[in-house]
C-alpha positions in Angstrom: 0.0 0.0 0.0 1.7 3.5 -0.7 1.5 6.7 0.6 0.8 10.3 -1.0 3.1 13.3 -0.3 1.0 14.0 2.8 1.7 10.3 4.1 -1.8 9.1 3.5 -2.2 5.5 2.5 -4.1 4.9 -0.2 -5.1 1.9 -2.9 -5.9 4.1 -5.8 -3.9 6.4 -7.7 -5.9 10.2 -7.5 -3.7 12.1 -9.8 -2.6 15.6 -8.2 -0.4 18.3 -8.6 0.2 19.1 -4.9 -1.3 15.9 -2.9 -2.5 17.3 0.4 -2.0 20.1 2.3 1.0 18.8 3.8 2.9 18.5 0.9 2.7 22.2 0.0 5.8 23.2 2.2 8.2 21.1 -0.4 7.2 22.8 -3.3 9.3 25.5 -4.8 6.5 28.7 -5.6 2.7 29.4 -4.5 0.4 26.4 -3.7 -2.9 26.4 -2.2 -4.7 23.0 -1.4 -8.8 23.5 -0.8 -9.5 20.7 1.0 -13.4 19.0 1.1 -13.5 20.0 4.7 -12.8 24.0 3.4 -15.5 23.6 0.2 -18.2 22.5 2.3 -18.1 25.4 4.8 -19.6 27.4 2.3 -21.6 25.0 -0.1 -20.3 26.8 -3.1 -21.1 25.7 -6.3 -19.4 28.6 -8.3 -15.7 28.3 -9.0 -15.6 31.9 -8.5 -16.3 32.5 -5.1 -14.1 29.3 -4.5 -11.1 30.6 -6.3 -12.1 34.2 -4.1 -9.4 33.2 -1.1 -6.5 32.3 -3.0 -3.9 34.8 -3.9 -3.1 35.7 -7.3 -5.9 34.7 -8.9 -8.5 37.2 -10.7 -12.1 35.8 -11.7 -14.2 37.8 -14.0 -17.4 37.1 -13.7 -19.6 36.4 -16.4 -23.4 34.6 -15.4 -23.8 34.3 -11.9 -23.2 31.3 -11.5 -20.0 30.4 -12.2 -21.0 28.3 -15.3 -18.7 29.8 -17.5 -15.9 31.8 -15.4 -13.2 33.6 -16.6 -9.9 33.0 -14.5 -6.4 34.8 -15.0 -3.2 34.3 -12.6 -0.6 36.6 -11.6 -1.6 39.5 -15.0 -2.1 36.6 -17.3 -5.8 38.2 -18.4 -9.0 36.4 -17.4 -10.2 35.4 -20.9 -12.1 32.6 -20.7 -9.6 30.7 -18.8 -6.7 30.6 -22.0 -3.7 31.5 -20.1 -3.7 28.7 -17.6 -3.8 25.1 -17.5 -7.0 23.7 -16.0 -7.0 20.2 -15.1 -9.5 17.7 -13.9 -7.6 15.0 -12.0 -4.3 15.5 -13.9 -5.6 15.8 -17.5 -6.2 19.0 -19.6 -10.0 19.6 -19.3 -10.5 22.6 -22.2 -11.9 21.5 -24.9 -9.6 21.7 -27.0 -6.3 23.3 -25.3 -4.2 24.1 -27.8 -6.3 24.6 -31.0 -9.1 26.7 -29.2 -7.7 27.6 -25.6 -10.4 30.2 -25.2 -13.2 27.5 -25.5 -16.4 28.0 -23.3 -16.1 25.0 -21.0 -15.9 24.5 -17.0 -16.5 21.2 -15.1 -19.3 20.8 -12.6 -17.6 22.8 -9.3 -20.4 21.2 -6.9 -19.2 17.5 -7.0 -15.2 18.3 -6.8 -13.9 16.6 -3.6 -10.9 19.2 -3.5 -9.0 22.1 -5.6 -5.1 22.8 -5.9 -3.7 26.0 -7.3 -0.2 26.0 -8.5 2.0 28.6 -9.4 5.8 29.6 -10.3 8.4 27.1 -11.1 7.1 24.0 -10.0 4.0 24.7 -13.0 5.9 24.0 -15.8 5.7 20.4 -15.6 2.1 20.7 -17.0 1.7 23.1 -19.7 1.2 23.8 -22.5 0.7 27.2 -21.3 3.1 27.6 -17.9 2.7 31.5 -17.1 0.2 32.2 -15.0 -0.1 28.6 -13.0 -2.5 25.2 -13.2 -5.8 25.0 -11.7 -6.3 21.1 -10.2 -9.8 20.1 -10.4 -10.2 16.7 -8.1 -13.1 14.4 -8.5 -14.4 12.5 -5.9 -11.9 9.7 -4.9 -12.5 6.0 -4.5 -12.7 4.5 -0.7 -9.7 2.7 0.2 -10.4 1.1 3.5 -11.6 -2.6 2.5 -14.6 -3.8 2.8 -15.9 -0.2 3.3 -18.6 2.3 1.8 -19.8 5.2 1.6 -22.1 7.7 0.7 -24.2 11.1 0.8 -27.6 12.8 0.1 -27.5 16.9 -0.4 -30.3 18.6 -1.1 -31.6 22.3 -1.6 -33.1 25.0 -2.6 -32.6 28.7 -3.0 -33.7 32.0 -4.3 -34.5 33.2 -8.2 -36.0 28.8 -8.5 -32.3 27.5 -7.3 -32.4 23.9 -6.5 -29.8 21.2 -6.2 -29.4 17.7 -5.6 -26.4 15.9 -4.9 -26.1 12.0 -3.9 -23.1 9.1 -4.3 -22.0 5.7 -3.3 -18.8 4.3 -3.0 -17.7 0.3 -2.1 -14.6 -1.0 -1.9 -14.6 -5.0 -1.5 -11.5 -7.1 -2.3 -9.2 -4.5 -3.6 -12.0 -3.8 -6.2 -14.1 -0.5 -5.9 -16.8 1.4 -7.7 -18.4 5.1 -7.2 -21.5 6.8 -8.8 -22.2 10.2 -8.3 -25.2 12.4 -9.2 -24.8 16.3 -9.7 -28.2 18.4 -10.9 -28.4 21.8 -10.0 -30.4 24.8 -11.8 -32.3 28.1 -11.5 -34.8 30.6 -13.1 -32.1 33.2 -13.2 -32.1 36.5 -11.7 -32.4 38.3 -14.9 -35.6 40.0 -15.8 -37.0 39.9 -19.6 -40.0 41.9 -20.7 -41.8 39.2 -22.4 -42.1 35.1 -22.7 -41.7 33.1 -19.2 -38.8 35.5 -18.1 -36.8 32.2 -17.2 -33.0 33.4 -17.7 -31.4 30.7 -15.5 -30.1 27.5 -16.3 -30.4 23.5 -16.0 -26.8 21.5 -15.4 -26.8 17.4 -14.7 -23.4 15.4 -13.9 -23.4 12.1 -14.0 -19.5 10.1 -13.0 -18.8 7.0 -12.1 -15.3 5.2 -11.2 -14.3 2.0 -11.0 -10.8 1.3 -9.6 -8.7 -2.2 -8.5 -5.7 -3.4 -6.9 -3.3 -6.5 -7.6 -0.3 -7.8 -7.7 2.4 -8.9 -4.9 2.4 -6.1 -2.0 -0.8 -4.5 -3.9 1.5 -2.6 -6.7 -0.3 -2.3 -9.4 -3.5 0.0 -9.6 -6.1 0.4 -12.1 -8.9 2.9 -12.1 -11.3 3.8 -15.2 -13.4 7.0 -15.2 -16.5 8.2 -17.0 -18.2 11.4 -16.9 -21.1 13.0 -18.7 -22.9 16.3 -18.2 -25.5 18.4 -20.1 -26.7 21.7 -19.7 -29.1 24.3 -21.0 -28.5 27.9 -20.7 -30.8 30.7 -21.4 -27.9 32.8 -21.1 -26.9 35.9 -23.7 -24.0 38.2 -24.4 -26.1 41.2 -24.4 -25.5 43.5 -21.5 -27.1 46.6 -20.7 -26.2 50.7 -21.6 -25.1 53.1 -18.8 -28.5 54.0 -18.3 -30.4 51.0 -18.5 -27.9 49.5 -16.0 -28.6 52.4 -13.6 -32.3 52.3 -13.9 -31.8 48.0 -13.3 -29.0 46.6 -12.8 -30.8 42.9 -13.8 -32.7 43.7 -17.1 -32.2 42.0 -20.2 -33.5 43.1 -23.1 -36.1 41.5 -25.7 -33.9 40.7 -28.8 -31.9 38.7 -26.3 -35.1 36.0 -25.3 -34.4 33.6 -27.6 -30.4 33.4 -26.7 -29.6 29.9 -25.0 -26.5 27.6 -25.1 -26.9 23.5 -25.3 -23.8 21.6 -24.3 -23.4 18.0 -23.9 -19.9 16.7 -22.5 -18.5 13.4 -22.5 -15.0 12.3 -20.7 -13.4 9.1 -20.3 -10.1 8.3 -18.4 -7.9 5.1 -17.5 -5.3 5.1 -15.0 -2.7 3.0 -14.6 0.0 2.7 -11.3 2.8 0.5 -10.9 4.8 1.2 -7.2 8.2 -1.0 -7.8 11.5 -1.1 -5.7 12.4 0.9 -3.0 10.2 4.4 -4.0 10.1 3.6 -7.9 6.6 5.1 -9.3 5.2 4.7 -12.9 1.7 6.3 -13.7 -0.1 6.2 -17.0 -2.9 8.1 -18.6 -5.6 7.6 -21.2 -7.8 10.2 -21.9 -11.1 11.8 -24.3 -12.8 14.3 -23.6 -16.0 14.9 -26.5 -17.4 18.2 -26.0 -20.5 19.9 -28.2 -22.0 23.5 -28.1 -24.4 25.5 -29.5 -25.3 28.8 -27.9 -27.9 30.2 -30.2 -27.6 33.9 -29.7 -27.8 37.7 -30.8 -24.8 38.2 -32.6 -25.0 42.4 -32.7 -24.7 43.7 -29.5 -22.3 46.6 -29.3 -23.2 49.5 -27.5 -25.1 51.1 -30.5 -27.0 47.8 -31.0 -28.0 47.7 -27.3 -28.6 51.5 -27.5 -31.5 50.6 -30.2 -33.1 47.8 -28.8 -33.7 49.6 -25.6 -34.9 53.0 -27.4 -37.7 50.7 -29.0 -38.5 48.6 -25.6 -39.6 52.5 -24.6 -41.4 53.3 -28.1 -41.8 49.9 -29.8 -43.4 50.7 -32.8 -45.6 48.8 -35.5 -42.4 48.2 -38.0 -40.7 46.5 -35.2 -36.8 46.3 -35.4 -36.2 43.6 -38.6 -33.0 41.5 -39.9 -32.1 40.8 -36.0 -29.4 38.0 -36.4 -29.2 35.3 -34.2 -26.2 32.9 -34.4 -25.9 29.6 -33.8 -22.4 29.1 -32.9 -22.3 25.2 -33.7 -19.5 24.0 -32.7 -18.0 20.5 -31.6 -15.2 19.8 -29.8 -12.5 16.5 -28.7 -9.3 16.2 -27.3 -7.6 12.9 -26.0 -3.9 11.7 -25.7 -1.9 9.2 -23.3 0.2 10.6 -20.7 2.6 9.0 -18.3 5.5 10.0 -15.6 8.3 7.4 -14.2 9.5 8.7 -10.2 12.8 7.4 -9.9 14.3 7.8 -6.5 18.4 8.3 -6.8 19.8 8.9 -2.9 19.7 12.4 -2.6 18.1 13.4 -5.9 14.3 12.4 -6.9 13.5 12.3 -10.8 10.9 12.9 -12.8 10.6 11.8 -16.4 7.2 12.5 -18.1 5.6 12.4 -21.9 2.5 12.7 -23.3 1.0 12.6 -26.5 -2.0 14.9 -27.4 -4.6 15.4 -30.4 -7.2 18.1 -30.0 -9.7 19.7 -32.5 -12.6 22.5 -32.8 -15.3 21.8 -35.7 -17.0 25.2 -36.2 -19.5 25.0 -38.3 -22.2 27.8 -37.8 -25.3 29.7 -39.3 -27.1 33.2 -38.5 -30.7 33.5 -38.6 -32.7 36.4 -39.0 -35.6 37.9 -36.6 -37.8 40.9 -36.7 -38.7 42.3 -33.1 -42.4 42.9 -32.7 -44.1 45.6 -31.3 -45.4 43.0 -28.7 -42.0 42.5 -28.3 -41.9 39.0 -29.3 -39.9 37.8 -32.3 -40.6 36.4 -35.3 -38.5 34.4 -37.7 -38.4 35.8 -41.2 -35.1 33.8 -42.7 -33.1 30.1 -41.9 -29.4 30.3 -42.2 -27.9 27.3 -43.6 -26.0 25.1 -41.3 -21.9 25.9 -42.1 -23.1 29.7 -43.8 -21.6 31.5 -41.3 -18.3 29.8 -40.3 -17.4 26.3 -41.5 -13.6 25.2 -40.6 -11.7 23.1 -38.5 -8.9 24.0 -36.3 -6.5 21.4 -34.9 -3.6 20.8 -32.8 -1.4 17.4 -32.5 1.5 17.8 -29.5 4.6 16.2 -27.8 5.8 16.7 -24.6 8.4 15.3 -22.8 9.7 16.7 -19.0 12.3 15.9 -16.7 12.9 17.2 -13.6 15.3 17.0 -10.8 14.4 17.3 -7.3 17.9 17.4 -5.1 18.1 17.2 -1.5 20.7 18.7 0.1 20.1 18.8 4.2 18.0 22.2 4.7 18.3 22.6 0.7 15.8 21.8 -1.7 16.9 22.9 -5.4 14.6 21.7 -8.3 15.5 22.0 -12.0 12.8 21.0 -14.7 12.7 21.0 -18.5 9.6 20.7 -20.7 10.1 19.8 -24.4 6.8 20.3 -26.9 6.6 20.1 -30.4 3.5 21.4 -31.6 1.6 21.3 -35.3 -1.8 23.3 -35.0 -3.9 23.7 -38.3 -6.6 25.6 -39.4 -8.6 23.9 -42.7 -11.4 26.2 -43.8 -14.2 25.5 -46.3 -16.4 27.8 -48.1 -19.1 29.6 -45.7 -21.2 28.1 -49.3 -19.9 24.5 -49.1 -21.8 23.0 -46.0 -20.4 18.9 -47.4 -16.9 20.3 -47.8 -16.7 18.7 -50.9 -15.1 21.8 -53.1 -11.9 22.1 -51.4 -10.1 24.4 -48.8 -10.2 27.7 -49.3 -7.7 28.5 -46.2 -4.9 25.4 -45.2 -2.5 26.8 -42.3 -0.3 25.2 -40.3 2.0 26.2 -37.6 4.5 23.9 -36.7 6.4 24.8 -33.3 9.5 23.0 -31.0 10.1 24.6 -27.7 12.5 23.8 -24.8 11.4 25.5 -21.3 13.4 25.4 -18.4 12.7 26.1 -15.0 14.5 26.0 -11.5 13.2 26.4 -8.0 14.8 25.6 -4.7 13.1 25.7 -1.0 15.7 25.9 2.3 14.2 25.4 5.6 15.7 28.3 7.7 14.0 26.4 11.2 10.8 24.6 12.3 8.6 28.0 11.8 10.5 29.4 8.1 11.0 28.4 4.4 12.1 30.3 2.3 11.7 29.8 -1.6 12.6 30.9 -5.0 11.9 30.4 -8.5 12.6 31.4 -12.0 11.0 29.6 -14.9 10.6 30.2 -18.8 6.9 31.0 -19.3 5.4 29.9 -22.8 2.4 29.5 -24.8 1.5 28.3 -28.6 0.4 30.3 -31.2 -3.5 30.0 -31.6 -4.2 28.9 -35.7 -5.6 32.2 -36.1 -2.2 33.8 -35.3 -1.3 35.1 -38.5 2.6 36.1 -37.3 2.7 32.4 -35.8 4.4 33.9 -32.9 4.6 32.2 -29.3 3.5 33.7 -26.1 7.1 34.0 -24.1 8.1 35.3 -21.0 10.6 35.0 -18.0 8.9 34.6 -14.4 10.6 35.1 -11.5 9.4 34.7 -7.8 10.8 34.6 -4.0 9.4 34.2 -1.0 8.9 32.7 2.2 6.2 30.1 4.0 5.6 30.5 7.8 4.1 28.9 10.6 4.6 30.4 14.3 2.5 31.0 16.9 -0.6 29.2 15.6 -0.5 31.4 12.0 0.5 29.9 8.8 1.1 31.0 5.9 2.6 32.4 2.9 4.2 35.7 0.8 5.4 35.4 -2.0 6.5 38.5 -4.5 6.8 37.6 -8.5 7.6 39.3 -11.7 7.0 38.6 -15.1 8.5 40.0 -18.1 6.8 39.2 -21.2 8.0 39.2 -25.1 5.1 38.8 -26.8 2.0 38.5 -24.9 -1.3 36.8 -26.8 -4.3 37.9 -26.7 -7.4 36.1 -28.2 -10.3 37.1 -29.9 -13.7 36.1 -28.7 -17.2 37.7 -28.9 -16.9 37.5 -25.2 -14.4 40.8 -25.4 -16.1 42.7 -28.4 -14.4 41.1 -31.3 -16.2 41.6 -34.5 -17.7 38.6 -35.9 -15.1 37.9 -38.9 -12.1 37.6 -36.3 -13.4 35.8 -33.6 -10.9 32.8 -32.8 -7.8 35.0 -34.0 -4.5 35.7 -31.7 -3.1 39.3 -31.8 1.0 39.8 -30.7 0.6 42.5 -27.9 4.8 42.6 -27.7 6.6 43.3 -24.4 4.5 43.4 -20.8 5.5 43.6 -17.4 3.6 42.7 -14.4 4.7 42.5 -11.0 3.2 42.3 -7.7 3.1 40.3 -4.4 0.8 37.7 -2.6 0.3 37.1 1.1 -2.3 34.7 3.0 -2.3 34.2 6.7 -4.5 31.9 8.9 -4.9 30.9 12.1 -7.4 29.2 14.4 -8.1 31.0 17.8 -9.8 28.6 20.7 -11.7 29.3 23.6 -12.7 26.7 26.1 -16.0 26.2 24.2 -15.7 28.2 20.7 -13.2 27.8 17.6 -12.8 31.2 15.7 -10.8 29.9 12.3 -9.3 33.5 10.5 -7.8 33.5 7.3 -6.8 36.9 4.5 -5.2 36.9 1.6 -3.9 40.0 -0.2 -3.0 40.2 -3.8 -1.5 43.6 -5.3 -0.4 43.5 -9.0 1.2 46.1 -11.2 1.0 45.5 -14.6 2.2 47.8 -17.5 2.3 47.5 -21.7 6.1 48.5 -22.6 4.8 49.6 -26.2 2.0 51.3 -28.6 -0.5 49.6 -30.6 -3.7 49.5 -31.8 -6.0 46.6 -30.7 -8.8 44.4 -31.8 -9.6 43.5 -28.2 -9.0 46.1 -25.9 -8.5 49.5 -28.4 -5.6 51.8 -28.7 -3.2 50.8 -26.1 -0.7 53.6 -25.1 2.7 52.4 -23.7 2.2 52.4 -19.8 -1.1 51.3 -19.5 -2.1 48.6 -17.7 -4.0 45.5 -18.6 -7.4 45.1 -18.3 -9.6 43.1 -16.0 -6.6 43.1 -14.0 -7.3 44.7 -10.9 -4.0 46.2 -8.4 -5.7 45.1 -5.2 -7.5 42.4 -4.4 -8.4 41.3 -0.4 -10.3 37.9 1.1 -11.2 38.3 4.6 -13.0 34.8 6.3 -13.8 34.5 9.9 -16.0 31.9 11.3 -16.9 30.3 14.8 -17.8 27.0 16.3 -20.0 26.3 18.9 -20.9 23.1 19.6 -23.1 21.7 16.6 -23.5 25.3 15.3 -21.2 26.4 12.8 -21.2 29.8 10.8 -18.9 31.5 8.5 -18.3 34.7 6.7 -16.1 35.5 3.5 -15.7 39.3 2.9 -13.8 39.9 -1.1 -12.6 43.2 -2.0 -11.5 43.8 -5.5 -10.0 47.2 -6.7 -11.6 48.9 -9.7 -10.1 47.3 -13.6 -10.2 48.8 -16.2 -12.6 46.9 -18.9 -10.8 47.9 -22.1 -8.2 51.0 -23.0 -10.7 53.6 -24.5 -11.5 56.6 -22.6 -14.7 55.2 -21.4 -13.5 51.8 -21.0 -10.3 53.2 -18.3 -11.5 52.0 -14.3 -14.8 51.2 -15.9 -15.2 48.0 -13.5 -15.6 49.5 -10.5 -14.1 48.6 -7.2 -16.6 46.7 -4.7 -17.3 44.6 -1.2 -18.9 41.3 -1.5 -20.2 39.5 1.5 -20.6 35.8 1.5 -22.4 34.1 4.6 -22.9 30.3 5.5 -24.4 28.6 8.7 -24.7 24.8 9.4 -26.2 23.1 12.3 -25.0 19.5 12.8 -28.2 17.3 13.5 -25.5 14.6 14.2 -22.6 12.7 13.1 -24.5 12.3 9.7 -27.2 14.9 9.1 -26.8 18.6 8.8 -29.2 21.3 7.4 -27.5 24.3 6.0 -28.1 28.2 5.4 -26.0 30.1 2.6 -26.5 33.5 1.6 -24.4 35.1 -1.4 -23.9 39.0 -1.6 -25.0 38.9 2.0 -25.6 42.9 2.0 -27.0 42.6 -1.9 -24.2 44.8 -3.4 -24.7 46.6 -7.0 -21.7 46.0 -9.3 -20.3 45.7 -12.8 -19.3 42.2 -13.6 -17.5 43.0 -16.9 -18.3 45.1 -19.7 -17.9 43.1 -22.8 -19.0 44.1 -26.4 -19.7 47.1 -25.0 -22.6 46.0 -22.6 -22.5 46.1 -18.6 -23.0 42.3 -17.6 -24.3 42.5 -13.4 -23.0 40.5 -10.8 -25.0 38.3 -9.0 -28.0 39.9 -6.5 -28.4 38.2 -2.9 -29.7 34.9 -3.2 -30.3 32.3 -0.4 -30.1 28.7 -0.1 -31.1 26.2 2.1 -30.3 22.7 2.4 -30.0 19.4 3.9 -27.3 16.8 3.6 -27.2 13.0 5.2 -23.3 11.1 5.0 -22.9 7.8 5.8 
């Protein structure tokens, strides 16, 4: 039986970047482990109020609900997630991660068992993109203990028609277990729409199961398989609201928007293999495919003058309505799967890593546009069909091989780490005519972008005493050029951190400072930032950036005789800066010095709790500094700064039951999500929960 990193036994291989909590202190750059015992304090089921506590990490919000979030590290951008690596137990979960990286896709947040963030040095083991960090995703684990089980009931309900049920079971019985787990959760939405049934919210199901067994002499060989599906509908739309409108309520939407709503299906399979040999020897293997499909059936015009005329005529609608209203359904279907594996190889005083991994991924967009005329009821009417592949009709694609080595050597107090990632990268983009929906007349558009790229990193951790460690890092950061990168140039940039981790007195903790110097930073193109509709899925060169900043958390739980008072901030302050002039199709003319959008120079997490007894409650308090939303005039500090309160009680019935009170935006705070294509997007209102959960 082996152990993780935090000396755990265990049967079955969970694969993690950081392992437990306790493993954090031997890592060379910022970790943070969110334990099951942390997500259940608040019930989250939004990734963004998760993410909220951990330094050096900005979430723009987009829908409320943390369906589709939009997460940056250390002044990558937030951009629909592009400049990180997000994982789901150890594999690459976008859909398609180096031909689209800005794909709309986020797994189910509710039924994760536990979170790791990793940043600096120690990141570049998982690529492709090794800038800003990795996001860890862990699903629920298999039991362990034999001949045991396992399981839970959760349900709930909530404001705005929010409901959720949650259930599993787990057995494990002659080195052979199993798991099924049930995620459904949904709302009305808290959006208001002047005609039909109003309903603006959504409807999510999760459905995974695992099956996992060990054999051999001394139990050394472990095999798990995993399979997941989820659907989802969305009535969801890219249409935000005017100045005005936004003023007057904050949680309109307008009519040309009520017949916007994204469909996505998503289907992942993975097999794991471990083989524990000798005296620490460790080989892990990896199959993976992930099949992903989308179509969110949307308005495609909504820039501010758009949004300006639809609400004029909500005011005055008149008899010759507003016609040739497009709405787009962006079609588009998604897979990526590969083999992966890493051999530990314990050498005395040095502890190797050699990894590869093999990886295919593709986007299939093929699209249409219909038209609409808005009615003076303010219903819509079709008045014209798009053909299916009339608006867009290509296929990007990306084929990749990585190999990494890295060498962890101990020297007494001395920890110095030294790591090298290899890729070699081919992305396409094959594009038919927008008039050729059986692609039988040829390619009008064959690119291909071939790419080899060595990047080093080195970290080292010394243990000063029992309380101190101090670290340090520097590592090459790096990411691919999109197909729609018509220079073909790579993101590259050198990242440089130090630091120290703590833990006197009862406090723990980290702070950490970090730089980044880029050459060419990306930026992609997606409606979601206002790009026209001809260069959506481009990549745009944005040259030489710096950002800079520092992150500190500190925790500590103070006890009474009878109460527990667990305290925890983190602080995140980042400078960042353009070092040249340029216009841009994302963000307008950008002027040397400015700094980056939608990423904010302050951002605090305040959470205090108590424990009395069976009674538990606990407050999160987020502060994040105003952003600017693009570089125009009107677009400079336009997300304004704001206080959010988060609030969660619990009473335990008993070792088993609990019933449960969670209230987000405790205090209802007003504020500007983002401001894309023009449009103010709202954050989430107040809305309250309540629920019951049975464990046994």
């Amino acid at each position: 039986m082996a152990k993780d990193a935090g000396g755990v036994e265990r049967n079955f291989e969970q694969i993690t970047v950081i392992g437990s909590q306790a493993a954090i202190n031997d890592i060379p750059g910022s970790a943070t482990f969110i334990s099951d015992e942390e997500l259940q304090k608040f019930e989250f089921t939004d990734i963004s109020r998760v993410l909220a506590s951990v330094p050096g990490v900005y979430v723009q919000e987009e829908d409320g609900y943390g369906l589709r979030p939009n997460i940056g590290m250390r002044g990558t951008g937030t951009g629909r997630n592009d400049k990180i690596s997000v994982m789901e137990d150890g594999v690459l979960v976008a859909p398609a991660p180096y031909s689209a990286p800005s794909a709309y896709y986020f797994p189910t947040m509710g039924r994760m068992e536990s979170i790791e963030v990793l940043k600096g040095a120690a990141s570049v083991k998982y690529g492709p993109r090794t800038t800003g960090g990795v996001l860890n995703l862990l699903s629920r684990s298999l039991p362990t203990e034999a001949n045991s089980s396992m399981g839970m009931v959760d349900a709930a309900l909530g404001s705005d028609g929010y409901y959720k049920g949650h259930a599993y079971f787990a057995k494990e019985k002659n080195n052979t277990a199993g798991l099924i787990e049930v995620f459904s959760y949904g709302a009305d939405g808290f959006k208001e729409l002047p005609v039909g049934d109003d309903n603006t919210g959504f409807e999510k199901n999760d459905v995974l199961v695992k099956f996992g067994h060990t054999f051999g002499e001394n139990d050394a060989h472990n095999i798990e398989f995993k399979a997941k599906y989820s659907e989802e509908t969305s009535d969801e739309t890219y249409m935000g609201l005017t100045n005005a409108d936004y003023q007057e309520n904050p949680n309109r939407r307008y009519a040309a928007s009520q017949n916007d709503e994204m469909n996505t299906r998503h289907n992942a399979y993975q097999v794991n293999y471990a083989y524990r040999f000798g005296e620490g020897y460790e080989f892990l293997a990896t199959a993976y495919l992930n099949d992903f499909h989308r179509n969110w059936y949307k308005a495609s015009k909504v820039s501010e003058s758009y949004l300006e005329q639809y609400s004029e005529f909500e005011a005055n609608p008149t008899a010759e309505g507003i016609e040739n209203i497009g709405v787009k359904a962006n079609n588009r279907d998604y897979q990526a799967k590969g083999v992966q594996s890493e051999l530990h190889i314990p050498a005395g005083d040095h502890y190797i890593t050699v990894g590869v991994r093999y990886h295919e991924d593709e986007m299939d967009r093929f699209q249409w546009e219909d038209k609409y005329t808005l009615n003076q009821d303010l219903s819509m009417t079709l008045t014209s069909q798009g053909a299916p592949g009339s608006n867009s009709n290509r296929l990007d694609s990306a084929k990749a091989s990585t190999l990494f080595i890295q060498d962890e050597w101990t020297m007494d107090a001395l920890v110095v780490s030294a790591g090298l990632r290899y890729e070699d990268i081919t992305i396409t983009r094959e594009e038919w005519a927008k008039s050729d929906p059986t692609r039988s007349q040829g390619l009008t558009k064959d690119i291909s972008n071939d790419t080899e790229i060595l990047v080093p990193s080195l970290g080292a951790t010394y243990t000063l005493n029992d309380n101190v460690t101090l670290l340090a890092g520097i590592q090459k950061g790096y990411a691919p050029a999109a197909p729609g990168n018509a220079d073909q140039d790579e993101e590259e940039s050198v990242n440089i951190e130090f630091g120290s981790r703590f833990n006197a007195n009862g406090f723990n903790g980290e702070v950490i400072a970090f730089y980044s110097d880029y050459d060419n930073m990306h930026g992609n193109c997606t409606a979601s930032v206002g790009c026209s509709d001809d260069n959506i899925g481009d990549q745009y060169n944005y040259g030489e950036v710096e950002v800079s900043g520092f992150e500190f958390s500190a925790g500590r739980t103070f006890n009474t005789a009878s109460v527990a008072f667990p305290v925890k901030l983190t602080y995140t302050y980042t400078d960042s800066e353009f070092k040249n002039t340029f216009d841009s199709e994302i963000w307008g003319s950008v002027e040397k010095g400015d700094a980056m959008p939608y990423v904010p120079e302050n951002q605090v997490a305040l959470s205090f709790g108590a424990e009395v007894n069976n009674f538990v409650v606990n407050s999160q308090i987020r502060y994040v500094s105003d952003a600017h939303a693009d570089l125009s005039d009107s677009g400079l500090n336009a997300i304004d700064s704001r206080v959010v309160w988060d609030l969660a009680a619990k009473y335990l019935i008993d070792e088993n039951q609990k019933v449960y009170l969670s209230v987000d935006n405790l205090f209802d705070k007003t504020y500007i999500a983002n401001r894309a294509n023009g449009g103010i997007q709202p954050g989430k209102p107040r809305s309250v929960q309540m629920g019951y959960s049975y464990s046994f």
